[in-house]
C-alpha positions, 0 to 999 in steps of 0.5 A: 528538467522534468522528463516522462515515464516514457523517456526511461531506458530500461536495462531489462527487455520489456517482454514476457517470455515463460517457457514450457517447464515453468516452474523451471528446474533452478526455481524448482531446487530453490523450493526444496531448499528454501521448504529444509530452512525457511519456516513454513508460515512464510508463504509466497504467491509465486513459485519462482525465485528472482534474479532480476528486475526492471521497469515492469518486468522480472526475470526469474533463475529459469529465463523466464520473464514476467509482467509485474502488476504488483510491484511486491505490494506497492512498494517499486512504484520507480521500478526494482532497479530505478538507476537514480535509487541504485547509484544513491544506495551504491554512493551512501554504502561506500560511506557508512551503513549504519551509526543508529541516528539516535547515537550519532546523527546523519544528514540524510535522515534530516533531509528526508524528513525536509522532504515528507514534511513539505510533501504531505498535506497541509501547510502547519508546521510538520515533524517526523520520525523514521522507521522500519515497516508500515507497522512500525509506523503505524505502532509509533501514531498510535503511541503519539495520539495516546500520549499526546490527547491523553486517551486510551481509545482507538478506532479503526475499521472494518476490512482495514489492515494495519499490519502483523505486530500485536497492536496492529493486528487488533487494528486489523480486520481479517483474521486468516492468515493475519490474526487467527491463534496469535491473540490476545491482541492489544485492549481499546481498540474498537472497529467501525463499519466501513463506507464499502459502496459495492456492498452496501445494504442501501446503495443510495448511501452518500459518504456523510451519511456513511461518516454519521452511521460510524461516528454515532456508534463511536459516540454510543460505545465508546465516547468521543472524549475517549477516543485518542485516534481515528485511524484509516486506510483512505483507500483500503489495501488488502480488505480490497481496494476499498474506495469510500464514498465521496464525502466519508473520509471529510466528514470523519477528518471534521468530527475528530478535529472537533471532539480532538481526536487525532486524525491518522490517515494510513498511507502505507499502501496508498502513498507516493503518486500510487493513486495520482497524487502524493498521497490518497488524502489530496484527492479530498482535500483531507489533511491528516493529523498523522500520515503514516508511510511506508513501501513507495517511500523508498524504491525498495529499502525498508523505510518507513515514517509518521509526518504530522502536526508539530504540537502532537509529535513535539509532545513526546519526551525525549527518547520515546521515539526511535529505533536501533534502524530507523531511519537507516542511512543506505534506505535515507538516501534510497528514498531521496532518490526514489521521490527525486525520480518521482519528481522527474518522471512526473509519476502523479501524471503516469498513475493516472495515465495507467488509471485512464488505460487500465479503468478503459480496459476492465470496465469493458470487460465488466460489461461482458462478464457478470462475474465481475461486480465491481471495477474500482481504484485510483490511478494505479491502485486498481480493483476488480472484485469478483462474484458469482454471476448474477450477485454479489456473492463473493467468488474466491474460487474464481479469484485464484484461477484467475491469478494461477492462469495469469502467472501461466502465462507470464504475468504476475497479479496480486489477490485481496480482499476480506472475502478473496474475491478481489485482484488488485493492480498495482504496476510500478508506475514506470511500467511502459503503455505496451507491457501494461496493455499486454498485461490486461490483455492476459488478465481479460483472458484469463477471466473470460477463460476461467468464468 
């Protein structure tokens, strides 16, 4: 039976509550201990240890309580301890944790990969293949539409992230913190302007003609009979919520089918009811060659996947794809759990019910604040970029007093942005209707306080 988001009991109170010496005394030891063994690169954004998580709060070692509106980058869309994930991962630990599914085989990664293959878009015939990170599954379509189309170019575009691996670091936009001092960086990969509707020189630009200004440099500088892959974030992720315009991401899906070009749609951050519907694609009808998935996937455990066109991934030899973990039976069994919880509560209809109260909220208080250019995202995969009053200059600086004045006051707000200049909402998508609502009651504030 089919319940809502409203019928979860929650373990956890759902309140916020810092005291006065946050960060509290055992965060504070935590820190020094973790600065003696934990290698510097490594940054967090929060200066407090968790102990506990529920729904949409987090409790940390000192007592203090949290609003999360991150959900650790998207990834516990069902809550940090949805009950149905714990009790699947408790059940599948008492079994095994690990054979390596290319040496002897489990029922679980097969009905995962049942389950992605009827859920992502499409009604062609469907394979994939189980992994670890985002990265790792960005990697493995990338080794697909090169082996399979027998070219060596790839495209990718600007402000876009792909992940920290050598490959998917050139895939990648920014450079600081991701790429700087880590090159060389792997070879035929080409950036395209993006379709960035806020920042656009001419803003009467539709999506097609955004599509044609990047498809006529792709055939200009590289050749569309080169190119093996066009891969993109249908909504970008760290370059800043970007939302393309309406018609760009149809009209680049058509060009690649009729040049034959492998069409990757990288739903890494976006997928999994995220923006209201499985998947980010679905909301223009786009069907990729390739999906790529990870972070919702799995309620919290490492798992990712690549789901695409039979032909493509069948084209492989055997033992070209795998992986010592991929596919890993404890994180198979997390993510059965974690899309049978999103099934149940019907979590398409709650990210657009956060996207209908959120969007209502911010969009009132871009009307009272000239630093605020933008508001912009899709059921709960939310954006507001920031700017210095009266243009559309980018303002970091603001963007970090905002986040710090959040955190102060118990709730926990991520940043992005090619410019730093964005905070990005992201909530589990179980979070209740008055924690949510508290929580943009404190992020409006802080803006007002900080502007």
């Amino acid at each position: 039976m089919t319940t809502t988001a409203h019928d979860i009991t929650y373990r956890l109170e759902q309140k916020r509550r810092v005291q006065a010496d946050f960060p509290g005394p055992k965060s504070v030891a935590l820190t020094e201990r973790r600065k003696a063994v934990v290698a510097a690169g490594v940054a967090s954004s929060v200066p407090v240890f968790v102990a506990d998580a529920d729904g949409g709060i987090i409790h940390d070692v000192d007592g203090n309580s949290f609003i999360d509106l991150g959900s650790g980058i998207a990834v516990t869309s069902v809550g940090a301890s949805d009950p149905a994930v714990v009790g699947a991962v408790k059940e599948a630990v008492e079994h095994f944790t690990h054979t390596c599914f290319m040496v002897t085989p489990y029922e679980g990664y097969v009905a995962v990969a049942e389950q992605l293959n009827r859920l992502t878009p499409g009604d062609h015939e469907k394979r994939t293949v189980l992994f670890n990170s985002g990265a790792e599954a960005v990697e493995n379509a990338i080794k697909v539409a090169r082996l399979a189309t027998g070219r060596d170019a790839v495209v990718a575009f600007d402000h876009a992230y792909h992940g920290r691996t050598n490959l998917t670091m050139a895939l990648t936009a920014k450079a600081m913190p991701y790429k700087t001092n880590f090159g060389p960086f792997a070879p035929e990969v080409y950036r395209m302007p993006m379709s960035y509707p806020f920042r656009e020189e001419n803003p009467e630009i539709t999506g097609a003609e955004a599509a044609k200004r990047a498809i006529t440099m792709i055939e200009k500088q590289i050749g569309g009979d080169q190119v093996a892959a066009i891969i993109i974030e249908p909504i970008q992720g760290e370059g800043g919520f970007i939302v393309p315009a309406e018609g760009f991401l149809p009209a680049l899906a058509a060009w690649a089918k009729d040049k034959g070009i492998v069409f990757v749609a990288d739903e890494v951050q976006s997928g999994f009811c995220r923006t209201g519907e499985w998947f980010a694609v679905n909301h223009e009808g786009v069907v990729p060659d390739i999906l790529t998935m990870a972070k919702g996937i799995a309620g919290g455990m490492p798992l990712s996947a690549i789901t695409g066109r039979a032909d493509l991934l069948d084209a492989v030899h055997p033992g070209g794809l795998g992986g010592t973990y991929g596919g890993n039976p404890v994180a198979c069994a997390a993510a059965l759990a974690s899309i049978g919880s999103m099934e149940q509560y019907n979590l398409n209809a709650r990210a657009k019910h956060i996207e209908e109260i959120a969007l209502g909220k911010l969009r009132e208080l871009a009307s009272e604040q000239p630093v605020i250019g933008d508001v912009r995202g899709r059921g709960a995969m939310l954006a507001i970029e920031l700017v210095q009053a009266g243009s559309k200059e980018p303002n970091p600086e603001l963007t970090k007093a905002v986040a710090a004045a959040c955190l102060k006051e118990g709730v926990i707000i991520l940043t992005c942005g090619t410019y730093g200049n964005v905070i990005r909402l992201l909530p589990p998508l179980v979070i209740s209707d008055e924690l949510l609502l508290d929580g943009l009651e404190v992020l409006a504030a802080a803006i007002k306080a900080n502007a």
